[in-house]
N, C-alpha and C positions, 0 to 999 in steps of 0.2 A: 319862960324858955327853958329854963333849967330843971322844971319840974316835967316837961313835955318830952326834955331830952335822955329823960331817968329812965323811962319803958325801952326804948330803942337800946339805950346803954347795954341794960341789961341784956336785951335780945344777941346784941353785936358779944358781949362774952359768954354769952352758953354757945353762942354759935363757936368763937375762941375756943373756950374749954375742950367741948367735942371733938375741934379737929385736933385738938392735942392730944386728948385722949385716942382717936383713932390713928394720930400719928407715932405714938409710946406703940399702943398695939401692934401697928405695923413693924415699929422697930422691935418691937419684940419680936414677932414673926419673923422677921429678917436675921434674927440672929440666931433663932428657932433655925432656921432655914441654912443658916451658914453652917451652924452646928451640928446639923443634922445631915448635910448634903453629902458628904461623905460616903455616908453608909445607904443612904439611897439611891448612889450611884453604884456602889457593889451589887446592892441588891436588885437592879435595875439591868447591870448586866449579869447574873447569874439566870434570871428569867430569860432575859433575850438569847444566853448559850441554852439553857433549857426549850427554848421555843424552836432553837436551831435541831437542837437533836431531835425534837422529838419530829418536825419536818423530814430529818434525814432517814429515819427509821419507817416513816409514812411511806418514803419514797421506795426504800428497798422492800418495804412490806409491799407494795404495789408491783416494783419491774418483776420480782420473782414468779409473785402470780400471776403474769401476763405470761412470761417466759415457759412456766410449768404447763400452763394453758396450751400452749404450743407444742410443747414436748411431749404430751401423753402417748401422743400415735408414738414416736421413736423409740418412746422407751417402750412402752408395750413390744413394737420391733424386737429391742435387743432384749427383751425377756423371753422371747418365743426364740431364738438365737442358744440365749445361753441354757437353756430350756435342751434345746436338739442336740446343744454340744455335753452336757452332762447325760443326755441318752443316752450316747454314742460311746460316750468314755464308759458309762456303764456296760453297754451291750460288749466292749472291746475288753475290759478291764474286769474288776469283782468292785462291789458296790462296797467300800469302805467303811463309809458312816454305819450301813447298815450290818457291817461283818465288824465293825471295829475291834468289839468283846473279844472276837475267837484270834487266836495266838496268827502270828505272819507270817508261819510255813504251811498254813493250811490257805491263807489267802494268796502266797507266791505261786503253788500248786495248783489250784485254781485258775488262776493266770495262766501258767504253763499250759494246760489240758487250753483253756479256751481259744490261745495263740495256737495249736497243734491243731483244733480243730478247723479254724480259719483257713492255715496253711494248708490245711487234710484238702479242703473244698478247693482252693482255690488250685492245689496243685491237676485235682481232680481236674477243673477246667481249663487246664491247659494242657492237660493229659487229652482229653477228648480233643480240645482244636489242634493238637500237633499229631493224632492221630489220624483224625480229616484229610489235615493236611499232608503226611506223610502216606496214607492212604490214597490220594490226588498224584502225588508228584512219586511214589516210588515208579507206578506207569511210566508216565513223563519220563523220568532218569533212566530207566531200563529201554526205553525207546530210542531215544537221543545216543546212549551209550550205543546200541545196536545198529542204529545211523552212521553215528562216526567211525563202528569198527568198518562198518560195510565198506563208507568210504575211501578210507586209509588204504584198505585191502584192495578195493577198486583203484587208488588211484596207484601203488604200487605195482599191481601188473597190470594197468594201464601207460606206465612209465616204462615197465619193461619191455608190454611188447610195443610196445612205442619204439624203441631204440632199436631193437631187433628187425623190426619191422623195416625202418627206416636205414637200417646197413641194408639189410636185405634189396632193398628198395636200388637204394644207391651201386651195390654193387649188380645188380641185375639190369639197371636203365645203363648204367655205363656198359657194360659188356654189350648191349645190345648197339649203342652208339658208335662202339670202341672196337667191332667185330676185325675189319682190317689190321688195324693194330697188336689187335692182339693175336691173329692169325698169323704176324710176321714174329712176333715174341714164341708163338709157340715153335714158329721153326728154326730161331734161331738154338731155343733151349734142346732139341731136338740134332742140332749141329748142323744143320741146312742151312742157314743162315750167318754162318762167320762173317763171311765178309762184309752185312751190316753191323755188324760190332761194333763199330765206331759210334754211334750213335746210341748203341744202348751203357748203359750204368751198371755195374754189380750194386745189388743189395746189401745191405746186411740188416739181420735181425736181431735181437736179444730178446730172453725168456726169462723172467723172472717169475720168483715162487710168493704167490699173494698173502703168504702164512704171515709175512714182514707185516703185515698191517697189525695183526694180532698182537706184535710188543707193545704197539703205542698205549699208551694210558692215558689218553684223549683224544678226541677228535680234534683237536687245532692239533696236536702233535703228527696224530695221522695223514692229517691234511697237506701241512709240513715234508710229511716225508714224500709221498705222491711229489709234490711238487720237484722234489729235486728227482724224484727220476726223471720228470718231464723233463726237466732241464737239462739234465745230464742227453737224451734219447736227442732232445733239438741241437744243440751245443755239437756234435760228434754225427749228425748226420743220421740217424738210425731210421730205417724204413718201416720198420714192422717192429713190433713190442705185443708181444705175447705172452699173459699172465696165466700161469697154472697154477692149478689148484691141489691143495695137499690136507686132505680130512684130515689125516693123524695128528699132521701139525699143529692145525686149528684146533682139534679139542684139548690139545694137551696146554694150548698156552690161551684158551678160551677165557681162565682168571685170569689172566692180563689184558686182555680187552675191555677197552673203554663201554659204558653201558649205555653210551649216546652214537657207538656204532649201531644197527640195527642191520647190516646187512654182510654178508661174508667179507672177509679181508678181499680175495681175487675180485667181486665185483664190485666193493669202496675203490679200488686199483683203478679198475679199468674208469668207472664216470669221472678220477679226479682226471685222468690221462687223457680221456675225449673231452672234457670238457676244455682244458688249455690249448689243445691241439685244434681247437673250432676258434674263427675269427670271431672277434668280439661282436661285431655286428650281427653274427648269425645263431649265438649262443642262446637268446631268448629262446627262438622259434625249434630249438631243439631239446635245451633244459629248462623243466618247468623248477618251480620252487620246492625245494625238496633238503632235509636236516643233512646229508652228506656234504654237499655244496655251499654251509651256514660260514664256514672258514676260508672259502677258496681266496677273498677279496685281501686276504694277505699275502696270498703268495706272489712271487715278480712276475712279470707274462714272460711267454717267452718271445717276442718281437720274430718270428719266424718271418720269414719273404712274405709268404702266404699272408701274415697280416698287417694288409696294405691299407690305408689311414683311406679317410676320406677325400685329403685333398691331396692326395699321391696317384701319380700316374705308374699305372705297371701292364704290361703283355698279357698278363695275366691274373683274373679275379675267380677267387671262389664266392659261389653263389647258392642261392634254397629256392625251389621253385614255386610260383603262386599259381593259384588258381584264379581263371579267367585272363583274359586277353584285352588284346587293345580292338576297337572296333575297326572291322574289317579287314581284316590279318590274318595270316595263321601264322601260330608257333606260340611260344608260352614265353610269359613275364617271368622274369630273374632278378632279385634282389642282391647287389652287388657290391652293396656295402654307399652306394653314391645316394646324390638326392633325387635322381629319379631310376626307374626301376627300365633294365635292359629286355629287351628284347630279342630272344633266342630263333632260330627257323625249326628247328626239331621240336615237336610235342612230345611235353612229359607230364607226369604225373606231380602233383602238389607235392612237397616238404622232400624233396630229394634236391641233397644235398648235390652240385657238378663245379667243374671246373671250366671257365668261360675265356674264351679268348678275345680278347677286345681290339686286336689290330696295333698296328706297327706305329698309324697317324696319331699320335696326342691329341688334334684337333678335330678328330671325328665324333662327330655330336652321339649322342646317346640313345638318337629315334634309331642310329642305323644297325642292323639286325645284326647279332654276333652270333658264333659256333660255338658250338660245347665240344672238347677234346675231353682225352683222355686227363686223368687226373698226372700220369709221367710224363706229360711233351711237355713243363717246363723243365723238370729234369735232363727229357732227352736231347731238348732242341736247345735250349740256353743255359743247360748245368746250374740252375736255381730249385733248392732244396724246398720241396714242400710239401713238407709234413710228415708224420708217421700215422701207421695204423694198426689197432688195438685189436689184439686176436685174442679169445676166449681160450684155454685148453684143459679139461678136464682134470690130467693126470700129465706127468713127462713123458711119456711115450706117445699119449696124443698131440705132443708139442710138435714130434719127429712126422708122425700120419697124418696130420691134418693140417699138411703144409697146403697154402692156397698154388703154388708153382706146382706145375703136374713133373714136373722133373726132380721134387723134393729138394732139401738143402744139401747141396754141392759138398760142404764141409762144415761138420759143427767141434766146437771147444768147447770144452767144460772148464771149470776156474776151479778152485778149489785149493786148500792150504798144502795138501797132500800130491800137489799137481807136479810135474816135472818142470825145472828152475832152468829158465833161459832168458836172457837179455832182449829184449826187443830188438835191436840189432840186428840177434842174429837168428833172430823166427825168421825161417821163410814159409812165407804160406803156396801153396801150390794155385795152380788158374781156379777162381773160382767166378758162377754165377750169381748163387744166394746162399752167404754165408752165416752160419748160428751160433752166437754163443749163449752162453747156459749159466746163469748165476742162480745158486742154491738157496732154500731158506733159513730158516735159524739152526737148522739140524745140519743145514749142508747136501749139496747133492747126493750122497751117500744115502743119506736118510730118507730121499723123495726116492730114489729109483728101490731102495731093499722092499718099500711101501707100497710100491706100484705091481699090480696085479699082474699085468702084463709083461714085467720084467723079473718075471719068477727065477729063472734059470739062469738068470745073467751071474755070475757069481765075482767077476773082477769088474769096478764103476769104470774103468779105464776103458773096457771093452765098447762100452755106450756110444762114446766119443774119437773122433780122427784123431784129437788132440787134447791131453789135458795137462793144463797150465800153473803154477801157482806166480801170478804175477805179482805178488808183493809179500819177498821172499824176508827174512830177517827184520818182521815187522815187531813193533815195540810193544804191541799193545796184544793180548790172549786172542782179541776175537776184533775182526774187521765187522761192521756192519754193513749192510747189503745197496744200503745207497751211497756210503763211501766205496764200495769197491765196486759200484756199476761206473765212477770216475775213474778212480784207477785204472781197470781195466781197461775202459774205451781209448786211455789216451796210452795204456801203454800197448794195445795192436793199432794204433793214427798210422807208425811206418810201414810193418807190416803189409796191410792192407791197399796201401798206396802203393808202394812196389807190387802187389799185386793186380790191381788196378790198370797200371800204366802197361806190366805186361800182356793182359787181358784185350787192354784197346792194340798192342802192335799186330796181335794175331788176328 
């Protein structure tokens, strides 16, 4: 048994031996392994960063080329771009790189000339279009200019004889209306007629010299002044206001006139005077729009009788006549200042200006037909003041002749600083009919009659006038001007003229 169990023995420790042997190995290895593992873990991760980068660089080596891939068109784009803009700077500019060598007052010079000639051309081209053009429109402008003169010039003696036209008018449909009336007027002035006295009114007039407009140094100043004569002519009752004219005057004080006058001092006079002395309502249909009239809306109205409101009752309306009628009627539509338009029985002629009597009833409607009187029957019949009227007169002597009474002015005054000094008090004035007084212009009466043609011979200004006055004697100041002393005046003959008045009616 112990000889059978010697072979297996041996088998059982080589097999021992071996794994001992492979087990030393192994522990060798393991400590190979522990020993070593250090540095094959650095070197293990220097690979893996090495593997990293070179991935990373794979990858940008790849987007770029994908990207550039893309962009070929664009950039070719901005090469044909900066291509055009280096033209441009060339063709505008001198080619630098290529002149660079030659000194920088011969390439500033260069520059200069090629900027000059740009400018040369282009001035060139707009030299020819503003030629075109100014060859187009000088026509046009010389046309248009020739237009508006015509116009202006058109509408100016359209304006005049428009107003001329229009007295004319007025004072002819009246007298033809008015024939009675005024056939007992002409016999009273004639002395047939006293004993209706009672019923008639003495006049009175004032003459003033249009030269006055000529101091203003504006047109609102001028306008200003107009006004207070108005005021003054309504305020005192005046019937007639007659502005002469005096060349000498005018040219001598022509530099002081304002350069937005445009028309002589006497006839700026008279439209600012017709123009207030017309009721507001009838003012359109007589003054159109015109530079004289640009100031009038400052001055005060003057509230005369005559301008009766709309919702005021009065005996008496001035009225403008229309054209056409009411159906089946006769006589002619009158605007009356109301809401609806009067009905007259007399046929007249359009834009003539009348005086309408409307009846004694308040409550008579407005269909029923009224008269046309004379423009004096509210004066004569119920002593209500209405209005004055603006006479034209060439020179002072035609103030005297071209009186509208065929019996002339009864008694005229002259005013004057040189006049003979009397109290109001104890003026007496003699009977008169139509009486005149006379205020000078900036020369003074004196100066208008040595001027006047027809007062050649006259050689004392006293002789002119019944009466010459100086009504504001020991005045403070070198020189009165002519619309302070159209107040004065009027309110220092108020008694005068009343004591002659009231003797006038007992005869």
């Amino acid at each position: 048994m112990a000889k059978e169990e010697s072979p297996k023995l041996k088998q059982c420790q080589g097999l021992v031996q071996e794994k001992k042997r492979k087990s030393k190995e192994e522990g060798v290895d393991r400590v190979v392994d522990n020993g070593f593992s250090e540095q094959l873990r650095e070197v293990n991760e220097k690979t893996k960063k090495k593997t990293k980068r070179q991935k990373k660089d794979e990858d940008l080596i790849t987007m770029p080329k994908e990207e550039n891939m893309r962009s070929k068109h664009c950039r070719e784009f901005d090469d044909v771009k900066k291509k055009r803009k280096s033209k441009e700077e060339i063709s505008d500019g001198v080619e630098e790189n290529g002149f660079s060598e030659q000194p920088r007052e011969v390439n500033e010079e260069r520059k200069k000339k090629t900027k000059r000639e740009n400018e040369k051309v282009n001035d060139q081209d707009l030299i020819a279009m503003s030629k075109e053009e100014n060859g187009m429109s000088k026509h046009c402008r010389k046309f248009n200019d020739g237009k508006k003169k015509k116009k202006r010039e058109r509408n100016q003696e359209e304006e005049k004889d428009e107003d001329h036209i229009g007295m004319v008018k007025q004072e002819n449909c009246k007298f033809k209306l008015c024939q009675e009336s005024e056939k007992e007027k002409i016999k009273d002035e004639k002395g047939g007629g006293e004993e209706d006295g009672k019923s008639f009114f003495p006049t009175v007039s004032i003459a003033i010299a249009g030269s006055i407009i000529d101091n203003a140094q504006s047109l609102q100043l001028a306008t200003l002044l107009a006004g207070q004569i108005a005021r003054a002519a309504t305020i005192f009752q005046i019937d007639e206001v007659i502005v002469f004219d005096s060349e000498v005057a005018s040219n001598q004080d022509s530099a002081l006139a304002s350069p937005e006058i445009t028309e002589s001092g006497a006839s700026f006079l008279m439209s600012i005077l017709r123009y207030l002395e017309t009721p507001q309502y009838l003012r359109r249909s007589y003054f159109p729009m015109c530079n004289n009239l640009k100031y009038v809306g400052l001055l005060p109205p003057l509230d005369a009788p005559h301008h009766v409101r709309k919702h005021e009752w009065s005996p008496y309306r001035e009225g403008i006549t229309l054209a056409g009628n009411q159906s089946n009627s006769e006589g002619t539509l009158v605007n009356v200042g109301l809401n609806k338009n009067v009905m007259v029985e007399q046929v007249i002629e359009p834009r003539v200006r009348v005086t309408v009597a409307m009846g004694a009833d308040r409550s008579q409607e407005a269909d029923f037909p009224k008269k046309i009187v004379p423009a004096s029957s509210p004066r004569e019949k119920m002593g209500l003041y209405w209005g004055y009227k603006v006479r034209y007169a060439s020179s002072i002597s035609s103030v005297f002749r071209e009186s509208p009474y065929k019996s002339g002015y009864d008694y005229i005054i002259g005013t004057s600083e040189h006049g003979r000094i009397v109290n109001s008090s104890d003026l007496d004035l003699p009977k008169f009919r139509h009486l005149l007084i006379a205020f000078g212009g900036l020369g003074g009466l004196e100066e208008s009659i040595e001027e006047d043609g027809n007062l050649t011979e006259v050689k004392d200004v006293k002789t002119v006038f019944n009466d010459y006055l100086n009504t504001c004697p020991n005045q403070g100041s070198r020189t009165i001007r002519s619309e302070e002393a159209v107040f004065i005046c009027l309110q220092y003959f108020q008694e005068p003229i009343a004591r002659a008045s009231q003797r006038f009616k007992k005869l």
